[in-house]
N, C-alpha and C positions, 0 to 999 in steps of 0.2 A: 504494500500500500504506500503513494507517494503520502510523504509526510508533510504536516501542515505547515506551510510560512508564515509569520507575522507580514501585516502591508508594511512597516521600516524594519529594515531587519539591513545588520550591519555584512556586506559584501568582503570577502578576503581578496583583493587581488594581487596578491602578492606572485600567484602563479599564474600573473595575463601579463599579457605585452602593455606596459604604461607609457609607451613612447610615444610625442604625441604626433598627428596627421602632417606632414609635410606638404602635401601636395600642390598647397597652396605658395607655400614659400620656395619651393621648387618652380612651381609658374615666374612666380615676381624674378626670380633670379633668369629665367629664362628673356621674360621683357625686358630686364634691364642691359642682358646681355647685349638681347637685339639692337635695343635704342642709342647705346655707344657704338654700336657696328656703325647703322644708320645717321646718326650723328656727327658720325667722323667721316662718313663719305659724304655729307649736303656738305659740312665747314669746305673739304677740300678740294669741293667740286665749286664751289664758289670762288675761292682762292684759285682755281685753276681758272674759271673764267675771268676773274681780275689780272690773272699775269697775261693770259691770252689777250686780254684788249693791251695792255701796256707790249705785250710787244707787236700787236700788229701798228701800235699808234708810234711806236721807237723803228718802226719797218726794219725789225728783227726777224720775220719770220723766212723768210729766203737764206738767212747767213748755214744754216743748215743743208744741204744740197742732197743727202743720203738719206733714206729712210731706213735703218738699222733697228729692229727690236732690241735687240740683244744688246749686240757690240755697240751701240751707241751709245748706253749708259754709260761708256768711259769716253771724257772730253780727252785732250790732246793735252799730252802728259808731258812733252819738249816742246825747243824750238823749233824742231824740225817737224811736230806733228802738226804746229801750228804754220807752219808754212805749208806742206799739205790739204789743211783745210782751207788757210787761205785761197788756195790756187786754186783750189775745186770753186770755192765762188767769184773766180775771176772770170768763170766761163760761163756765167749766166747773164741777159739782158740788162739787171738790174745794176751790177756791177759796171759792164759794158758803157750804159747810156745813163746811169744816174751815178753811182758810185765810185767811179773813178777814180775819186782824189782820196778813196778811204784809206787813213792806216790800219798799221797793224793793231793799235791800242784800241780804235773805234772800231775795228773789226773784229775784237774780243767783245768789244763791251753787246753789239747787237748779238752774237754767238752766246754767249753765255744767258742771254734773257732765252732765246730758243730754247738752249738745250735747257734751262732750269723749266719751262713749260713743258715739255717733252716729258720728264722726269719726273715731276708732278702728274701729269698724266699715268705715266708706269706704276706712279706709287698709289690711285687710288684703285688701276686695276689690281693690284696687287693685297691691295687691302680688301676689295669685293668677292674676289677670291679666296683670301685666306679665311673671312670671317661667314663664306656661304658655305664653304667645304667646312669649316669648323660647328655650324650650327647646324647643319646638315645629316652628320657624320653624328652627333651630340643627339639627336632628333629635337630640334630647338627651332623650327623653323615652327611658326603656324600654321593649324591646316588651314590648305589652300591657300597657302605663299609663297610654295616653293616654285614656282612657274612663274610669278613677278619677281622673285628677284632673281631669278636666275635670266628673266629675260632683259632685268638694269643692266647684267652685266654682256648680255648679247649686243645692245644698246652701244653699250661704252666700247669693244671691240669695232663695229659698227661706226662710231665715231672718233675711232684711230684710225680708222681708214680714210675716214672724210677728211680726217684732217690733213693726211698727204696727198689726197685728192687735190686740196684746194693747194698745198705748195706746189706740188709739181705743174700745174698750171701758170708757175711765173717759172719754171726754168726750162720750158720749151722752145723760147723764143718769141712767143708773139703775142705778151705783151710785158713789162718793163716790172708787174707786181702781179698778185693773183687775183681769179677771177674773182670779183667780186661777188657773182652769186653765188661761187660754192662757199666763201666766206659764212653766205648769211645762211645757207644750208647746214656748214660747221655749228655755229653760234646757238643755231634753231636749234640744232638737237643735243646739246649740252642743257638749255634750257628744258628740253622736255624729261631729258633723265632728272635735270632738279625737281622738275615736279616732285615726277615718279615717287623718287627716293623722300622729299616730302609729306606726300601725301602718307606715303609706308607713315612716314614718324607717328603723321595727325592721328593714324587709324590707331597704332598699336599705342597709344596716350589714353587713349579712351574704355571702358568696361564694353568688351564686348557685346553683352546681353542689352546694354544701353544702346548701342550704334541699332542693334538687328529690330529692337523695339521700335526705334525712333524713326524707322522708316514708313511707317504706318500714317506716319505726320510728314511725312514731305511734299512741298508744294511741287508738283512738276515745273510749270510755269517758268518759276521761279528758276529752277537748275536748267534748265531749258534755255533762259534769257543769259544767266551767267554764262554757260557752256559757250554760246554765240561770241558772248564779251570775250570770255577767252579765246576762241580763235582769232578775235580780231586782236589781243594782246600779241600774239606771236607774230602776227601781217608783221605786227609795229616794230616787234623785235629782231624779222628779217629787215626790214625797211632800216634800221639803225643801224644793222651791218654793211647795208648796204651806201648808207653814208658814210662808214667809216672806212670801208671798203677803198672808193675813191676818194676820200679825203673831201665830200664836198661840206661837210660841217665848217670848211675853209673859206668857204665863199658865202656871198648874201649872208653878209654880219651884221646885217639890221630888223629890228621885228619890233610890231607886227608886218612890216614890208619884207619885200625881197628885194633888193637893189631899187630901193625907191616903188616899185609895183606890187599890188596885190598879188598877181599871177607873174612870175617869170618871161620876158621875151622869148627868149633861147628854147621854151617849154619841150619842143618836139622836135631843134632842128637836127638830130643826130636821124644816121639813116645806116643802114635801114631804121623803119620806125620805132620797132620791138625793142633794139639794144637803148630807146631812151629810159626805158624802163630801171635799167641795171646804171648804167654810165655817163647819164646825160644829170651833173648835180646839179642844175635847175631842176628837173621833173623829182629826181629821187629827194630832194630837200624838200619841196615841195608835198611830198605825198606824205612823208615820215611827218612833220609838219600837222597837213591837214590830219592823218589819220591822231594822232595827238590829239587836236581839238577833240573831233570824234570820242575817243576813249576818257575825257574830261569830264566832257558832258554826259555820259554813259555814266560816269564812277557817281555823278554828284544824283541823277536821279537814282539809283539806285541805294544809295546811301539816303537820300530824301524817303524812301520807301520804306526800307530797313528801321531808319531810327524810332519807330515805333512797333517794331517786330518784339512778340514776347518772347520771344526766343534773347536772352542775355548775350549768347556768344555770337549771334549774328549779328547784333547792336557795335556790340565792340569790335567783330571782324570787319565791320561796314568802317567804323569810325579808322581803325587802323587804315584801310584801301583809300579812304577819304586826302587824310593827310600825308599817306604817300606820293598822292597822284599831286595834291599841291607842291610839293618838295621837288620833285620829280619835272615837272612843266617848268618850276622857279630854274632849277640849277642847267634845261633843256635852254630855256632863251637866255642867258647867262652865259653858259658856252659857246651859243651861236654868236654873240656879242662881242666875245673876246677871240674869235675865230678856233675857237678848242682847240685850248692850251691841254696839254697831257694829267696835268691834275684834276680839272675840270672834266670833260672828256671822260678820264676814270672813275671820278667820281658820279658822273652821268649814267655810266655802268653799271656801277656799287648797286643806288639807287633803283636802274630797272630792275636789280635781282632784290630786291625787299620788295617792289612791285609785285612782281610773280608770286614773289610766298606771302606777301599780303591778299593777293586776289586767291589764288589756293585754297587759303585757310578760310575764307571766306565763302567759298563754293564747297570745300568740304564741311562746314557748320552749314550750309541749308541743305546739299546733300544727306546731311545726319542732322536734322535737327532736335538734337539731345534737349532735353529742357533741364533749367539748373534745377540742381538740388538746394531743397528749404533745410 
């Protein structure tokens, strides 16, 4: 017969396992691992895009001649390695019809911004690598995250190539620097891996079970209008390479005019018609420019709409996009002013990329419109 229990009756556990559930603390270490992964590639992918404008704006990017994965990592260890590489870019257009008079000491200074971009580059493939094989191999990825980051890092392969795509188009000869749209081709897709790797951050920031909730409450509309603004943020970010591209941030340094006129003269006279597109700085100042107003006026209704949104984080992600876009337009006509000086100019940069992770952060809060916690 089982024998009776009292209802409190004192439990021995002396012979159970007391140790207590990890599972949870096992998670958090898991996020936290992730979020220094991801953290450390947006910092150095930013930094990479900061040295990339400085050295296309110091027209560093040609002092390189070779595309070497490997054996590149090592610059020129003597005089005579250094005369080697000189000689390799003596036999390019740039050298030929612009460069001419450079020395040896100016022709370390553009080599070395190259090869430090290059380098930067190797080091965050390297890091994207070490730390998706590591979290991988750990089983620390989230489900269904392993096919995004593994395809950041297809991405970032993907944009080694573009990137000697776009050098090797100044050292064939026919034209004196590279082409400009592969430039803004480059640029675009460094940008889209920032999202990427962004957005990664926003998502794993947040309680899961909140995001997957919170979708039940999203405006379409709403990610629908942002999603548009977004693409037309990228137009603006190829169009910015493409002024930097040709260097016409140099010219029409008066605003709101351009050389005295609304519209440019010169607008279309290059021919064929297509190439004013790319290389005529009338039209391409002009459209970077207009499309500016455009994304202005976009940010300021948008933010007009939002500041009454119950949604807290949307409020604030609105106010943040708000005063980036003022910052951002201020330091744009400021540059054009001063004919963009390289401080200016990079700092113009800086600022597009706080743009993009302010608009981001703001598309992924009404993407997930989480609501605060009381």
């Amino acid at each position: 017969m089982t024998k009776n229990r009292k209802l409190f009756e004192e439990v021995d556990n002396s012979s159970k396992n007391t140790q207590p559930v990890t599972v949870e603390n096992s998670w958090d270490e898991k996020k936290s691992w992730l979020s220094i992964w991801l953290w450390t590639l947006l910092v150095s992918l930013i930094s990479l895009i900061l040295v990339g404008g400085w050295t296309r704006l110091t027209d560093s990017g040609l002092s390189i001649v070779e595309w070497k994965p490997i054996t590149g990592m090592i610059p020129p260890l003597d005089a005579q390695g250094w005369l080697s590489e000189f000689e390799k870019y003596k036999s390019i257009p740039e050298f030929e019809l612009v460069n001419f008079a450079i020395t040896m000491q100016e022709f370390k200074f553009i080599y070395w911004w190259e090869w430090g971009h290059r380098q930067l580059a190797r080091f965050i493939g390297f890091v994207w690598l070490v730390g998706f094989l590591t979290l991988w191999i750990r089983n620390q990825i989230p489900e269904r995250w392993t096919f995004y980051f593994l395809a950041m890092g297809l991405l970032g392969a993907l944009q080694a190539f573009l990137g000697w795509w776009m050098v090797s188009s100044g050292l064939d000869g026919q034209v004196v620097d590279v082409f400009s749209y592969r430039l803004a081709i480059h640029l675009t897709m460094a940008f889209i891996i920032l999202a990427l790797i962004f957005w990664a951050i926003l998502f794993h920031s947040e309680n899961s079970v909140a995001l997957f909730e919170s979708r039940r409450y999203r405006n379409k509309l709403s990610v629908n209008i942002l999603f548009a603004l977004g693409v037309l943020c990228y137009l603006q970010l190829a169009l910015g390479a493409l002024v930097a591209g040709i260097d016409a941030g140099r010219g029409y340094n008066d605003w709101p005019l351009m050389n005295g006129n609304w519209v440019p003269d010169d607008l279309l006279d290059y021919k064929p018609f297509i190439i004013n597109f790319f290389e005529n700085p009338g039209l391409v100042q002009f459209n970077h420019r207009l499309t500016a107003y455009i994304l202005f006026v976009l940010v300021c209704i948008i933010w007009w709409i939002n500041r009454k949104s119950s949604y807290v984080k949307i409020r604030v992600a609105s106010n943040y996009l708000m005063i980036i876009v003022f910052v951002q337009m201020f330091i744009g006509v400021v540059t054009v002013l001063y004919s963009a000086p390289l401080p200016l100019a990079s700092l113009h940069q800086f600022t597009a990329i706080l743009f993009i992770l302010a608009f981001i952060n703001l598309f992924f809060r009404t993407y997930y419109p989480v609501s605060q916690k009381i």
